[in-house]
C-alpha positions as CSV (number, residue, x, y, z in Angstrom):
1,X,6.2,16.1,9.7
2,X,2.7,17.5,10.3
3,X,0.0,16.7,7.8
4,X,-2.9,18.8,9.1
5,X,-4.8,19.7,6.9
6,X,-4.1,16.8,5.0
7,X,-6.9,14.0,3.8
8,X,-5.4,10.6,3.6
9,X,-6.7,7.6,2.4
10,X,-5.1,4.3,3.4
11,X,-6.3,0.7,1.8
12,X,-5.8,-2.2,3.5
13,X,-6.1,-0.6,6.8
14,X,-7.4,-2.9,8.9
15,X,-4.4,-4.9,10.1
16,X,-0.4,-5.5,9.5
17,X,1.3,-2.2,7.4
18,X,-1.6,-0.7,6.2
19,X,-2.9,-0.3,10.3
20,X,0.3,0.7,11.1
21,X,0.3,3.3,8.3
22,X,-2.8,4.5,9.4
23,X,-1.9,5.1,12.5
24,X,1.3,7.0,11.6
25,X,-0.2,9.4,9.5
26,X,-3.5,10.1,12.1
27,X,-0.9,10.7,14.5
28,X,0.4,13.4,12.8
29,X,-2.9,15.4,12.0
30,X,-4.2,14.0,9.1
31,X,-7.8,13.5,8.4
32,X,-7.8,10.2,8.1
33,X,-9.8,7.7,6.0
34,X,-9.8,3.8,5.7
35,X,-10.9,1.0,4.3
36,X,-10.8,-2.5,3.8
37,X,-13.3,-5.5,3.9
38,X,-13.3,-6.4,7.8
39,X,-16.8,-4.3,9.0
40,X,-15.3,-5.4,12.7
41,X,-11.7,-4.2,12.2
42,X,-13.3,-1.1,10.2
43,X,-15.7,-0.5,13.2
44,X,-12.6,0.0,15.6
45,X,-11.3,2.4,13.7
46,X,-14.9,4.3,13.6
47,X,-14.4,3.9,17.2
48,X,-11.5,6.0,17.1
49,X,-13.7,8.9,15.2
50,X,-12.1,7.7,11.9
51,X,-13.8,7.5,8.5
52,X,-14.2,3.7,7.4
53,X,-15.5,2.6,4.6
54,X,-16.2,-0.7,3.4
55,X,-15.0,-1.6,-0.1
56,X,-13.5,-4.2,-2.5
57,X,-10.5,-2.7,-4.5
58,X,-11.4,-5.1,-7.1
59,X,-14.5,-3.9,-7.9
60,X,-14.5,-0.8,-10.0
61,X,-17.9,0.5,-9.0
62,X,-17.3,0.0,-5.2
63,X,-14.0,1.8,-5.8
64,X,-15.9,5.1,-7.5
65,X,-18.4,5.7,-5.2
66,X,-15.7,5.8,-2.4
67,X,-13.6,8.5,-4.0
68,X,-16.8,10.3,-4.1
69,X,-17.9,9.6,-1.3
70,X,-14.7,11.2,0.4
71,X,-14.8,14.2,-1.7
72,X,-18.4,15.0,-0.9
73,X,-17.5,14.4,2.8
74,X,-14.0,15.6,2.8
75,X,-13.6,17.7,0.3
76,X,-10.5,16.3,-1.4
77,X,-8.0,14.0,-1.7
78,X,-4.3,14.9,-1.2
79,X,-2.7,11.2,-0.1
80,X,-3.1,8.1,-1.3
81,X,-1.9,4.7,0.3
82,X,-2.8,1.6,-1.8
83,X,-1.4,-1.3,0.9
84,X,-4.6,-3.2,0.0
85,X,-3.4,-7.3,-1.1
86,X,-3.4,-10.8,-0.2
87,X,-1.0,-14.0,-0.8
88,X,-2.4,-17.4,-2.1
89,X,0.9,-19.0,-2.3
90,X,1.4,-22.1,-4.4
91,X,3.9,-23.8,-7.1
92,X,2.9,-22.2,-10.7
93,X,2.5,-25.8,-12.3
94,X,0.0,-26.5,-9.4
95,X,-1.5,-23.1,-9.1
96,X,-5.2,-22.4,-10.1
97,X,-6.5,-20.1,-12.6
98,X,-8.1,-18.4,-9.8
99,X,-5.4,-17.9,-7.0
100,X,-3.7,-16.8,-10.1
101,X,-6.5,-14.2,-11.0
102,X,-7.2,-13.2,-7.6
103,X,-3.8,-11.8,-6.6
104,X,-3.5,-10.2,-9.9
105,X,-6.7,-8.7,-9.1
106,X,-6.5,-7.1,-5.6
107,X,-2.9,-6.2,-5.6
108,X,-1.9,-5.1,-9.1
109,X,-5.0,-4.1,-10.9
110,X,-6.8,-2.9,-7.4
111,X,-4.2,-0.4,-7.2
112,X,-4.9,0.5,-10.7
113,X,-8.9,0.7,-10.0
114,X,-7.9,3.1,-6.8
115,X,-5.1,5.6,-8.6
116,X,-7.4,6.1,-11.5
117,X,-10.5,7.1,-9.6
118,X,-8.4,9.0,-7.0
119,X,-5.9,11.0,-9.7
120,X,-8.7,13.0,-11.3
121,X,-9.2,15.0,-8.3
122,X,-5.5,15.7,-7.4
123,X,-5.3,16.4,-11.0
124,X,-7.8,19.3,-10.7
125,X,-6.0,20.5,-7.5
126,X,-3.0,20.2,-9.1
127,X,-1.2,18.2,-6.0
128,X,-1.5,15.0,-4.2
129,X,1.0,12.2,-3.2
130,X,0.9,8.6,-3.8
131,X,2.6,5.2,-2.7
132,X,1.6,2.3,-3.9
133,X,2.9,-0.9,-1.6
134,X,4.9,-3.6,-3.5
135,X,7.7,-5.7,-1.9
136,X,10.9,-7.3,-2.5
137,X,8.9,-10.4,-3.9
138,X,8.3,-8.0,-7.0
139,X,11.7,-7.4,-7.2
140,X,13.5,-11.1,-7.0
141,X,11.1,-13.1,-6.7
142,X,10.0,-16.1,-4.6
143,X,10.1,-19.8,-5.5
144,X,6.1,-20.7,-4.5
145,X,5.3,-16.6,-5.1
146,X,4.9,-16.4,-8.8
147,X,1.2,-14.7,-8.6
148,X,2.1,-12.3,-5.9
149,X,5.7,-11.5,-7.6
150,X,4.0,-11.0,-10.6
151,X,1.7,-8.4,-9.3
152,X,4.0,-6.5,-6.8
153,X,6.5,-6.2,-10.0
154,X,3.8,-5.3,-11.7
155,X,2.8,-2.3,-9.3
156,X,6.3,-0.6,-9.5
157,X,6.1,-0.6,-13.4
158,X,2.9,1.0,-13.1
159,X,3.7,3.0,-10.6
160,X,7.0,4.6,-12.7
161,X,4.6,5.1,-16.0
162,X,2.0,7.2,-13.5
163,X,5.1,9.2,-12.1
164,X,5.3,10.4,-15.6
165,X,2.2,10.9,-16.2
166,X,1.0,13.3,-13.5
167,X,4.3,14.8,-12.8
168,X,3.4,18.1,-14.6
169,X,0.4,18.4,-12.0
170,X,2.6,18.0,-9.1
171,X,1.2,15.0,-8.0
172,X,4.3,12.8,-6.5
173,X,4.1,9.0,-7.3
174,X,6.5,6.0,-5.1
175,X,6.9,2.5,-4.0
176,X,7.5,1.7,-1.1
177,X,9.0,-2.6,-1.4
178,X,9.0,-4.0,2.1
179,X,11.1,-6.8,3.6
180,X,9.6,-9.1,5.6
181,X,7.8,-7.4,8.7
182,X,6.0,-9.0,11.3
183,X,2.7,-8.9,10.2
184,X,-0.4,-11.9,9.7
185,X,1.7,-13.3,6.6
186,X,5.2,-13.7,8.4
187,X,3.7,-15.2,11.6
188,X,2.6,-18.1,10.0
189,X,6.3,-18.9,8.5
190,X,7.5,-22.0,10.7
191,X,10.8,-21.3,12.8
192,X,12.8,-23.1,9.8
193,X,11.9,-20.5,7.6
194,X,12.2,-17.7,9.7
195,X,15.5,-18.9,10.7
196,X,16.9,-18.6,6.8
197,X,15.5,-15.5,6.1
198,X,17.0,-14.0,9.5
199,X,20.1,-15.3,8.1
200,X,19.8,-13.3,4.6
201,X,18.6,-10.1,6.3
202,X,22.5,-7.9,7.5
203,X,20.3,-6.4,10.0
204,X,19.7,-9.6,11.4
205,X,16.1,-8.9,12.1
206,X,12.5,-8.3,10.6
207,X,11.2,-5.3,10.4
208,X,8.0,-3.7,12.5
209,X,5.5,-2.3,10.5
210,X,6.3,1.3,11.9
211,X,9.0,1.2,10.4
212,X,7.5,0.7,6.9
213,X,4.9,3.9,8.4
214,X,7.5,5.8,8.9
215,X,9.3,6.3,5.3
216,X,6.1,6.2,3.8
217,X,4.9,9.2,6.2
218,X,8.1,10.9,4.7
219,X,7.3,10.5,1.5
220,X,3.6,11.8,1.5
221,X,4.7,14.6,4.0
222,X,5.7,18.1,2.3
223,X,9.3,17.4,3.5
224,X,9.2,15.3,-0.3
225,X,9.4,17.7,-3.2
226,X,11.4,16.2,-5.6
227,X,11.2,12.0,-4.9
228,X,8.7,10.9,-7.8
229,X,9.0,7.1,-9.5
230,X,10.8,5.6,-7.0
231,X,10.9,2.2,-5.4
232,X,12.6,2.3,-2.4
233,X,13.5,-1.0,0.0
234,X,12.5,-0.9,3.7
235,X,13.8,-4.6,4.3
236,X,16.8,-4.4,6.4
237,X,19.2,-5.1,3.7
238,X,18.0,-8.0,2.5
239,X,18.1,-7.0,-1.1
240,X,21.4,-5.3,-1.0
Protein backbone atom coordinates (compact mmCIF):
# COMPACT_ATOMS: atom_id res chain seq x y z
CA UNK A 1 0.00 0.00 0.00
CA UNK A 2 2.18 2.81 -1.19
CA UNK A 3 1.48 6.29 0.05
CA UNK A 4 4.00 8.34 -2.05
CA UNK A 5 3.11 11.21 -2.54
CA UNK A 6 1.28 11.26 0.48
CA UNK A 7 1.83 14.01 3.56
CA UNK A 8 1.09 12.37 6.86
CA UNK A 9 0.84 13.80 10.02
CA UNK A 10 1.06 11.57 13.08
CA UNK A 11 0.53 13.10 16.90
CA UNK A 12 1.87 11.49 19.58
CA UNK A 13 4.72 10.19 17.64
CA UNK A 14 7.38 10.02 19.79
CA UNK A 15 6.90 6.63 21.48
CA UNK A 16 4.37 3.51 21.89
CA UNK A 17 1.51 3.39 18.75
CA UNK A 18 1.96 6.66 17.54
CA UNK A 19 6.08 5.67 16.79
CA UNK A 20 5.11 2.72 15.52
CA UNK A 21 2.52 4.36 13.21
CA UNK A 22 4.99 6.61 12.15
CA UNK A 23 7.18 4.30 11.16
CA UNK A 24 4.62 2.22 9.15
CA UNK A 25 3.43 4.84 7.16
CA UNK A 26 7.37 6.37 6.38
CA UNK A 27 8.04 3.08 5.34
CA UNK A 28 5.76 3.07 2.82
CA UNK A 29 6.71 6.52 1.03
CA UNK A 30 4.97 8.93 2.82
CA UNK A 31 6.23 12.34 3.58
CA UNK A 32 6.20 12.14 6.90
CA UNK A 33 5.51 14.66 9.80
CA UNK A 34 5.45 14.39 13.68
CA UNK A 35 5.04 15.75 16.59
CA UNK A 36 4.79 15.58 20.14
CA UNK A 37 6.31 17.35 23.27
CA UNK A 38 9.64 15.22 23.82
CA UNK A 39 12.35 17.85 21.85
CA UNK A 40 14.85 14.57 22.46
CA UNK A 41 12.52 11.87 21.09
CA UNK A 42 11.37 14.54 18.30
CA UNK A 43 15.16 15.14 17.55
CA UNK A 44 15.60 11.38 16.63
CA UNK A 45 13.13 11.42 14.33
CA UNK A 46 14.83 14.80 12.68
CA UNK A 47 17.72 12.41 12.72
CA UNK A 48 16.00 10.24 10.46
CA UNK A 49 15.36 13.38 7.92
CA UNK A 50 11.73 13.58 9.30
CA UNK A 51 9.78 16.72 9.93
CA UNK A 52 9.22 17.22 13.85
CA UNK A 53 7.61 19.68 15.29
CA UNK A 54 7.11 20.58 18.79
CA UNK A 55 3.56 21.25 19.96
CA UNK A 56 0.85 20.88 22.59
CA UNK A 57 -2.49 19.47 21.16
CA UNK A 58 -4.15 21.37 23.84
CA UNK A 59 -3.30 24.56 22.91
CA UNK A 60 -5.22 25.89 20.04
CA UNK A 61 -2.65 28.49 18.89
CA UNK A 62 0.26 25.92 19.01
CA UNK A 63 -2.02 23.61 17.06
CA UNK A 64 -2.71 26.52 14.06
CA UNK A 65 0.53 27.52 13.35
CA UNK A 66 1.55 23.82 12.85
CA UNK A 67 -1.05 23.07 10.14
CA UNK A 68 0.39 26.10 8.59
CA UNK A 69 3.39 25.44 9.12
CA UNK A 70 3.08 22.08 7.10
CA UNK A 71 1.25 23.51 4.40
CA UNK A 72 3.71 26.24 3.75
CA UNK A 73 6.39 23.54 3.87
CA UNK A 74 4.54 20.68 2.43
CA UNK A 75 2.10 21.81 0.61
CA UNK A 76 -0.85 19.92 1.94
CA UNK A 77 -2.35 17.71 4.13
CA UNK A 78 -3.80 14.34 3.00
CA UNK A 79 -3.55 12.06 6.42
CA UNK A 80 -4.16 12.65 9.61
CA UNK A 81 -3.20 10.53 12.81
CA UNK A 82 -4.41 12.07 16.18
CA UNK A 83 -2.65 9.15 18.64
CA UNK A 84 -1.68 12.11 20.86
CA UNK A 85 -2.99 11.24 24.91
CA UNK A 86 -2.06 10.47 28.35
CA UNK A 87 -3.70 8.32 31.44
CA UNK A 88 -3.89 9.90 34.98
CA UNK A 89 -5.64 6.92 36.44
CA UNK A 90 -7.59 7.27 39.66
CA UNK A 91 -11.05 6.40 41.49
CA UNK A 92 -13.72 9.20 40.31
CA UNK A 93 -14.68 10.00 44.05
CA UNK A 94 -10.84 10.52 44.64
CA UNK A 95 -10.00 12.05 41.33
CA UNK A 96 -8.99 15.82 41.01
CA UNK A 97 -10.58 18.44 38.99
CA UNK A 98 -7.44 18.55 37.17
CA UNK A 99 -6.52 14.85 36.23
CA UNK A 100 -10.05 15.11 35.25
CA UNK A 101 -9.51 18.21 32.93
CA UNK A 102 -6.30 17.14 31.73
CA UNK A 103 -7.28 13.90 29.99
CA UNK A 104 -10.32 15.48 28.73
CA UNK A 105 -8.07 17.94 27.36
CA UNK A 106 -5.26 16.23 25.42
CA UNK A 107 -7.15 13.24 24.27
CA UNK A 108 -10.72 14.26 23.47
CA UNK A 109 -10.74 17.97 22.86
CA UNK A 110 -6.87 17.84 21.40
CA UNK A 111 -8.14 15.75 18.78
CA UNK A 112 -10.84 18.27 18.21
CA UNK A 113 -8.17 21.29 18.24
CA UNK A 114 -6.14 19.10 15.44
CA UNK A 115 -9.21 17.87 13.02
CA UNK A 116 -10.52 21.38 12.89
CA UNK A 117 -7.38 23.10 11.96
CA UNK A 118 -6.38 20.22 9.65
CA UNK A 119 -10.08 19.71 7.79
CA UNK A 120 -10.07 23.05 6.11
CA UNK A 121 -7.33 22.18 3.83
CA UNK A 122 -8.56 18.65 2.83
CA UNK A 123 -11.79 20.39 2.49
CA UNK A 124 -10.36 22.68 -0.23
CA UNK A 125 -8.63 19.59 -1.83
CA UNK A 126 -11.51 17.88 -1.63
CA UNK A 127 -9.67 14.50 -0.01
CA UNK A 128 -7.84 13.55 3.00
CA UNK A 129 -8.14 10.65 5.52
CA UNK A 130 -8.34 10.63 9.17
CA UNK A 131 -8.18 8.22 12.36
CA UNK A 132 -8.55 9.38 15.42
CA UNK A 133 -7.01 6.78 18.28
CA UNK A 134 -9.58 5.82 21.01
CA UNK A 135 -9.49 2.33 22.77
CA UNK A 136 -11.62 -0.30 24.24
CA UNK A 137 -11.58 1.84 27.57
CA UNK A 138 -14.08 4.20 25.54
CA UNK A 139 -16.05 1.48 24.74
CA UNK A 140 -16.59 -0.52 28.27
CA UNK A 141 -15.02 1.11 30.41
CA UNK A 142 -12.47 0.61 33.20
CA UNK A 143 -13.11 0.65 36.93
CA UNK A 144 -10.16 3.47 38.02
CA UNK A 145 -10.43 4.89 34.07
CA UNK A 146 -13.43 7.11 34.22
CA UNK A 147 -11.39 10.37 32.77
CA UNK A 148 -9.74 8.51 30.09
CA UNK A 149 -13.02 6.36 29.18
CA UNK A 150 -14.73 9.39 29.10
CA UNK A 151 -12.58 10.94 26.58
CA UNK A 152 -11.77 7.91 24.24
CA UNK A 153 -15.82 7.52 24.13
CA UNK A 154 -15.88 10.75 23.55
CA UNK A 155 -13.51 10.69 20.38
CA UNK A 156 -15.61 7.99 18.54
CA UNK A 157 -18.80 10.07 18.94
CA UNK A 158 -17.00 12.85 17.48
CA UNK A 159 -15.42 11.09 15.23
CA UNK A 160 -18.91 9.54 13.63
CA UNK A 161 -20.53 13.28 13.63
CA UNK A 162 -17.14 14.51 11.50
CA UNK A 163 -17.71 11.35 9.15
CA UNK A 164 -20.88 13.09 8.28
CA UNK A 165 -19.79 16.09 8.08
CA UNK A 166 -16.98 16.00 5.48
CA UNK A 167 -18.15 12.94 3.65
CA UNK A 168 -19.43 14.97 0.65
CA UNK A 169 -15.68 16.25 0.27
CA UNK A 170 -14.33 12.85 0.30
CA UNK A 171 -12.48 13.13 3.23
CA UNK A 172 -12.70 9.53 5.08
CA UNK A 173 -13.09 9.71 8.90
CA UNK A 174 -12.30 6.21 11.51
CA UNK A 175 -11.35 4.94 14.89
CA UNK A 176 -9.14 2.87 15.38
CA UNK A 177 -9.95 1.29 19.52
CA UNK A 178 -6.89 -0.65 20.63
CA UNK A 179 -6.52 -3.52 23.04
CA UNK A 180 -3.96 -3.47 25.22
CA UNK A 181 -0.48 -3.31 23.38
CA UNK A 182 2.82 -3.31 24.84
CA UNK A 183 3.56 0.08 25.06
CA UNK A 184 4.85 2.67 28.26
CA UNK A 185 1.22 2.28 29.84
CA UNK A 186 0.97 -1.60 29.87
CA UNK A 187 4.56 -2.11 31.11
CA UNK A 188 3.89 -0.71 34.18
CA UNK A 189 0.76 -3.11 34.92
CA UNK A 190 2.16 -5.66 37.73
CA UNK A 191 2.19 -9.45 36.57
CA UNK A 192 -1.32 -9.82 38.58
CA UNK A 193 -2.84 -7.68 36.28
CA UNK A 194 -1.31 -8.72 33.26
CA UNK A 195 -2.12 -12.08 34.12
CA UNK A 196 -6.22 -11.32 34.08
CA UNK A 197 -6.21 -9.38 31.23
CA UNK A 198 -4.19 -12.24 29.34
CA UNK A 199 -6.92 -14.31 30.56
CA UNK A 200 -9.84 -12.12 28.85
CA UNK A 201 -7.96 -11.63 25.58
CA UNK A 202 -9.05 -15.30 23.05
CA UNK A 203 -5.85 -14.61 21.49
CA UNK A 204 -4.20 -15.11 24.56
CA UNK A 205 -1.75 -12.35 24.05
CA UNK A 206 -1.18 -8.43 23.74
CA UNK A 207 -0.84 -6.89 20.93
CA UNK A 208 2.53 -5.04 19.34
CA UNK A 209 1.98 -1.74 18.27
CA UNK A 210 2.61 -2.81 14.54
CA UNK A 211 -0.07 -4.35 14.60
CA UNK A 212 -2.27 -1.30 15.58
CA UNK A 213 0.20 0.51 12.38
CA UNK A 214 -0.89 -1.81 10.24
CA UNK A 215 -4.82 -1.44 9.99
CA UNK A 216 -4.47 2.02 10.47
CA UNK A 217 -1.92 2.18 7.34
CA UNK A 218 -5.02 0.42 5.57
CA UNK A 219 -7.33 2.67 6.35
CA UNK A 220 -5.43 5.98 5.34
CA UNK A 221 -4.04 4.08 2.24
CA UNK A 222 -6.15 4.42 -1.15
CA UNK A 223 -6.98 0.67 -0.83
CA UNK A 224 -10.12 2.44 1.64
CA UNK A 225 -12.73 3.99 -0.45
CA UNK A 226 -15.81 3.38 1.18
CA UNK A 227 -14.82 2.72 5.27
CA UNK A 228 -15.96 6.27 6.80
CA UNK A 229 -17.38 6.43 10.70
CA UNK A 230 -16.05 3.49 11.84
CA UNK A 231 -14.64 2.26 15.02
CA UNK A 232 -12.92 -0.70 14.55
CA UNK A 233 -11.12 -3.07 17.54
CA UNK A 234 -7.52 -4.04 17.11
CA UNK A 235 -7.46 -5.97 20.66
CA UNK A 236 -7.20 -9.56 20.03
CA UNK A 237 -10.77 -10.25 20.88
CA UNK A 238 -10.95 -8.93 23.94
CA UNK A 239 -14.18 -7.03 23.37
CA UNK A 240 -15.94 -9.76 21.43
Amino acid sequence: MNMVGKVALVTGATRGIGQAIAHRLKDAGAELVVTGRDEILLQAWRDQGVLALAADVTDVRQIEALIQTIIDRCGQIDVLVNNAGMTKDGLMIRMSDADWQRVIDTNLTGAFNVCRAAVRSMLKRRQGKIVNISSVIGVVGNAGQTNYAASKAGVIGFSKALAKEVASRNILVNVVAPGYIDTEMTQALTEEQRVEILRRIPLGRTGQGEDVAALVHFLVSEENKYITGQTIHCDGGLVI
